[in-house]
C-alpha positions, 0 to 999 in steps of 0.5 A: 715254304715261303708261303708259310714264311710269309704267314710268320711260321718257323720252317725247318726245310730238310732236303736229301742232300747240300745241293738240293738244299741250296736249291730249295733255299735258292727257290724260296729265296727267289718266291719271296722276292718275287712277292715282295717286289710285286708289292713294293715292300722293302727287302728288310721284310726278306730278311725277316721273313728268312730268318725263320727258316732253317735249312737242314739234311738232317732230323735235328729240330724236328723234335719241336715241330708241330706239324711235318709237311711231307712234299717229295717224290711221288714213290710209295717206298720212299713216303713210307720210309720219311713217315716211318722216319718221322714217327721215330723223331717227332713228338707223339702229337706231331701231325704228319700231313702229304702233299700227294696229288695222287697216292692213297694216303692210307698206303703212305703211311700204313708202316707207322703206328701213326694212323690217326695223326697222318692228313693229306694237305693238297696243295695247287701250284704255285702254292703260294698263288692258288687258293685251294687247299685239299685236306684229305682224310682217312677212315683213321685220321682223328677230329682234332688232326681235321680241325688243327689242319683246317686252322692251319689252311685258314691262316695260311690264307687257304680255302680249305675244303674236307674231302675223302681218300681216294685216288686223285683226290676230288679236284684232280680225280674229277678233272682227269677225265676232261684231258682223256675226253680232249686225248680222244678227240685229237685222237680222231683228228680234232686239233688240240688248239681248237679244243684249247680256245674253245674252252677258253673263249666258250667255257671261260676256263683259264687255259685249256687242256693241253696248256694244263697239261704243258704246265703241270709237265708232260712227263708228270701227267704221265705219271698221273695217268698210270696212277688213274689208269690202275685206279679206274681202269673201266672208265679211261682212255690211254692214247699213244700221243702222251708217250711219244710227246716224252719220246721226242723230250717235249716235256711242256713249259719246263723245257720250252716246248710241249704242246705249245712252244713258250718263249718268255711269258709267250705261249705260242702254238706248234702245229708243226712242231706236233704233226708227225707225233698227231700222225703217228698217234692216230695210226689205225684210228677212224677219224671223226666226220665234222663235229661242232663246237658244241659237241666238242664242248659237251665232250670234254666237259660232261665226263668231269661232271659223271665223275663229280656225281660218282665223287657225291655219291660215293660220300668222298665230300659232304655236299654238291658245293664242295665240288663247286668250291673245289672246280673254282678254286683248284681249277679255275672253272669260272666263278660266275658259272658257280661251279661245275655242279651249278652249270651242270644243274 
């Protein structure tokens, strides 16, 4: 929402209730201030900026409206009623787009008569920071509902890349294997923070699995991890650590302690804090004899290249450098390797 304030659009931002409302009101306000203190302009350009927005818990105004970017809670039952909702109350031209990271967009909107005008818009967190924008189509979106949501991620800013429906989309379908490849190392007794710092200093990513995973929330991968479990059940590994990490409420940055434990901008490892959930989770599990960085390396990174390679052949993107684009600028992968398919060449 404050990254489309910023961009000049009017925004009706409609919410369930007044307190979430307030809330949603209350983290816009604060993006907005966050930005605009970074680059030292004056607060007249929050008043600005706030003034078309319109916070509303009902349907009013959504007559007018061009396009509806549906953002809520990932339950199909509840995504079906909102665009069953929206196909009552908007125009007949109104585009219908999902931020889902995960669900079948087909699913989502399979109760409407609405097919050709509902697009998938994935956007990285913070929206208003990452540059990739995933528009995801279906066998029934139309032409003109492609080019207005590609004009509409280029004025935003965005990269805008095409990609299939499936789950997980391309970005994080190509990227889950790289948490389940590191699950099963620590598994068989690799240390989760040496397979963190190698990815950092030898791959060059910007932070490793486990802080990804701390900062996506622990509880949310879980999520994930069920959504691709179904999917891709021949190809998947579930390990016992992600449940009992829940258990003992070490949700990730969201409530200070995870993987790592964060005090202010800190993120400071905690090998204590995890070493019983590390043995209870490697329980009847044969530990692993010394194995290298290298090996470590090529065991974590390799399945995110299998899977980029089953992403091109089943025609989900047009070309091998729209996974490079989307590993750049959804993962952070390091530009100057140019992508996960050039490294991999």
């Amino acid at each position: 929402v404050a990254l489309m304030l910023f961009k000049g659009y009017h925004v009706i931002l409609k919410e369930i209730n007044e307190d979430l409302l307030f809330q949603g009101v209350k983290r816009v306000t604060a993006t907005i201030s966050s930005v605009l203190k970074r680059m030292k302009m004056p607060q007249i350009a929050m008043e600005m900026g706030m003034r078309n927005l319109t916070p509303t818990t009902t349907y009013e105004g959504f007559e007018r409206c061009d396009m509806v970017v549906e953002a809520i809670i990932e339950s199909i039952p509840i995504k079906q009623k909102v665009f069953k909702d929206l196909e009552r109350v908007c125009r007949k031209d109104c585009i219908f787009a999902t931020n889902t990271s995960t669900i079948d967009i087909d699913v989502i909107g399979e109760k409407t008569t609405a097919q050709d005008r509902i697009v998938g818009l994935h956007f990285f967190a913070p929206a208003h920071v990452m540059p990739l924008l995933e528009i995801i189509r279906t066998n029934s979106t139309s032409k003109q509902t492609l080019a207005a949501s590609i004009a509409y991620a280029k004025r935003l800013g965005k990269t805008p890349v095409t990609v299939g429906n499936c789950v997980g989309f391309t970005a994080n379908r190509i990227f889950y294997p790289y948490g389940q490849a590191a699950a099963f190392l620590v598994d068989r007794g690799v240390s989760p923070y040496r397979i963190d710092r190698l990815l950092k200093k030898a791959v060059h990513m910007p932070m490793g699995c486990h802080e990804m995973a701390d900062l996506s929330g622990l509880d949310i991968m879980g999520h994930v991890t069920k959504q691709f479990v179904d999917a891709y059940r021949e190809r998947t590994y579930v390990s016992k650590l992600g449940a009992l990490m829940l258990e003992a409420k070490r949700l990730g940055r969201k409530n200070g302690v995870g993987f790592y434990k964060y005090k202010g901008r800190a993120t400071i490892p905690d090998p204590k804090g995890i070493e019983a959930l590390l043995a209870k989770a490697r329980q009847g599990i044969q530990p692993m004899e010394a194995i290298s960085d290298q090996q470590i390396i090529e065991t974590v990174m390799y399945p995110i290249v299998n899977e980029s390679c089953r992403i091109l052949a089943e025609k989900m993107v047009t070309r091998a450098s729209d996974i490079d684009v989307v590993s750049i600028t959804g993962y952070g992968f390091p530009a100057h390797k140019g992508g996960i398919m050039h490294w991999a060449q």
